[in-house]
Each structure stands twice: as C-alpha cells, then as structure tokens.
N, C-alpha and C positions, 0 to 999 in steps of 0.2 A: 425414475432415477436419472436418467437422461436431462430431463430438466434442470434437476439440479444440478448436474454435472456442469451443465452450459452457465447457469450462473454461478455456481462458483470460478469456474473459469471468466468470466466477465467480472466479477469480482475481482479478483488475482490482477488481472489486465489494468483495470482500475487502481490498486494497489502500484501494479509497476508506473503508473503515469504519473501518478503523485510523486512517487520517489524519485523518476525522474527531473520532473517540476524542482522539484525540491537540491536536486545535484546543482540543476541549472541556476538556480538563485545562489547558492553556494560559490558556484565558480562562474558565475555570468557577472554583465556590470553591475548589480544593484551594490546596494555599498552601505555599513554600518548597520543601524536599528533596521531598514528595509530589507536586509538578506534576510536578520533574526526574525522578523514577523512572516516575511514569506516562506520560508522554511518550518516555523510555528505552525504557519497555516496547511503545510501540504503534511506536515507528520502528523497534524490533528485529523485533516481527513481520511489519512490512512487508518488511526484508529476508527475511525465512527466504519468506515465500512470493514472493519475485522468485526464490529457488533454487528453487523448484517452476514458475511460470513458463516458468524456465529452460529446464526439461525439455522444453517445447514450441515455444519460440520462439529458444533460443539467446541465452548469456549478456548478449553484446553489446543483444539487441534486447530484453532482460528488462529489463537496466537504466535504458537510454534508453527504452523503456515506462512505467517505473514512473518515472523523472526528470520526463518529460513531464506524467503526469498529478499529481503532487504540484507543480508549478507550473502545474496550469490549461491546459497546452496540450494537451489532449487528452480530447474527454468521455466521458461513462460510462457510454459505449457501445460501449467495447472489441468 
C-alpha cells in the first residue's frame, strides 16, 4: 500500500504543477490565443493523469481528488 500511497502523492504533485503552469500562463506575459492553448494544454494534462490516478484510487475519488485540490480544499500533501 505504501507504494501506492507514494504514487499517488507524485501524482497530486504532478497535478499541483500543471495547475500551477497553467495560473502562470493566465497571469504571465503570454498574451491572446497563446494563454488559451497553454492553459488548454496544462488542464488537459491534469486530466490524463487523474486517469492514472484512477488506477489507484478509482475514477469517482480521482476526480473529486483532483476537483478538491484545484479549488484549494485539499493540501499538497496527498
């Protein structure tokens, strides 16, 4: 179980980068259609590893995981 524990939390970790990434394109220089694709890009990677997640914690609690922590209710310490 340990195992998995670690990668989900490496998961999570991964999660908060992206979203990070993704703040950063929002309020950094990029500007017009380059915010919208780099932001496109960092919330589609957040989904693809909530299906890797998945595999551990079941889709239901992948989602509400990763809902939680991209609104703050949840810190990142998966």
């Amino acid at each position: 179980m340990n195992g998995n524990q670690s990668e989900v939390a490496n998961l999570m970790a991964a999660i908060d980068k992206q979203n990070a990434a993704a703040w950063n394109a929002l309020y950094g220089p990029a500007e017009g259609t380059a915010k919208h694709h780099i932001i496109s890009a960092r919330y589609a990677e957040m989904w693809r590893i909530k299906d890797q997640l998945a595999q551990y914690v079941g889709e239901e609690e992948a989602v509400e995981m990763v809902i939680k922590r991209l609104n703050g209710e949840e810190g990142s310490d998966a």
